[in-house]
C-alpha positions in Angstrom: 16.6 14.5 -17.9 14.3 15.5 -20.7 12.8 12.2 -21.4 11.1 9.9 -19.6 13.1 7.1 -20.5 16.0 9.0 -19.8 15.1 9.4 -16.1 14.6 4.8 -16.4 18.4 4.8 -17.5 19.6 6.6 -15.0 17.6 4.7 -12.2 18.8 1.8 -13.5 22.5 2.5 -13.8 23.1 2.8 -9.7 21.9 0.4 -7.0 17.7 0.1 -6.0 16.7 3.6 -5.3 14.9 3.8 -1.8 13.1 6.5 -2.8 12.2 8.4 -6.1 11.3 12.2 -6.2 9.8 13.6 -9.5 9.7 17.4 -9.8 7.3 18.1 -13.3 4.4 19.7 -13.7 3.9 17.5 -16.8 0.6 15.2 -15.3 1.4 12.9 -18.0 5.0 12.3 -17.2 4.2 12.3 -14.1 1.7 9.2 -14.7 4.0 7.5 -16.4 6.8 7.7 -14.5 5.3 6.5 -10.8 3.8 3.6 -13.3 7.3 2.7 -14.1 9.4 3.1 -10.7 8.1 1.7 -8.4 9.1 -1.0 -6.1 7.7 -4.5 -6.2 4.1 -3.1 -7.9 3.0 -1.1 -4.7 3.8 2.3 -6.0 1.1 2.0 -8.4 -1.2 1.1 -5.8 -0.1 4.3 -3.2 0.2 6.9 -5.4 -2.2 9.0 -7.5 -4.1 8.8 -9.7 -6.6 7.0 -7.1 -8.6 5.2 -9.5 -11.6 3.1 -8.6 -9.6 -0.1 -8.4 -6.7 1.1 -6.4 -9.2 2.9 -3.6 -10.8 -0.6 -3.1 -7.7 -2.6 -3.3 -6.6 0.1 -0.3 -10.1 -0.2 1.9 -9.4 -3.8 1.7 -5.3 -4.4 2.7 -6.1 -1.5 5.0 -9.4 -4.1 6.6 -7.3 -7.1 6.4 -9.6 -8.4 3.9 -7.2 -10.6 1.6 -10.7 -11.7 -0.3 -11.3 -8.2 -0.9 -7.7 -7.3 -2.4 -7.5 -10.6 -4.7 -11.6 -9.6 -5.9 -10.5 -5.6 -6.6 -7.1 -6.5 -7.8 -9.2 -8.6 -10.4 -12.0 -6.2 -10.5 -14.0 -8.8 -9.2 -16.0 -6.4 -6.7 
């Protein structure tokens, strides 16, 4: 596709994609598009870029610290 929501249609068209693979060197598609696809909200959590929020919202699920994910998911902490 040559536009990002190009590559949305076609997701869309077929069944739930287990997977997604992006091949760009385009940092800002590339942003946009693991913003956009991703299942159930997580994908914006696992994937770059690791901002300040997302590494705390990690240290915390990965602690079992449900506090901790609700106060960075908030930025709270």
């Amino acid at each position: 596709v040559n536009k990002l929501e190009e590559s949305f249609d076609f997701i869309n068209e077929g069944t739930k994609p287990l997977a997604a693979y992006l091949f760009t060197n385009d940092n800002k598609f590339k942003e946009e598009f693991v913003k956009n696809v991703s299942a159930g909200g997580d994908g914006s959590i696992r994937y770059p870029p690791y901002t300040d929020t997302k590494q705390k919202t990690m240290k915390a699920l990965v602690a079992g610290d449900v506090t901790g994910v609700v106060r960075a998911l908030f930025g709270w902490s």
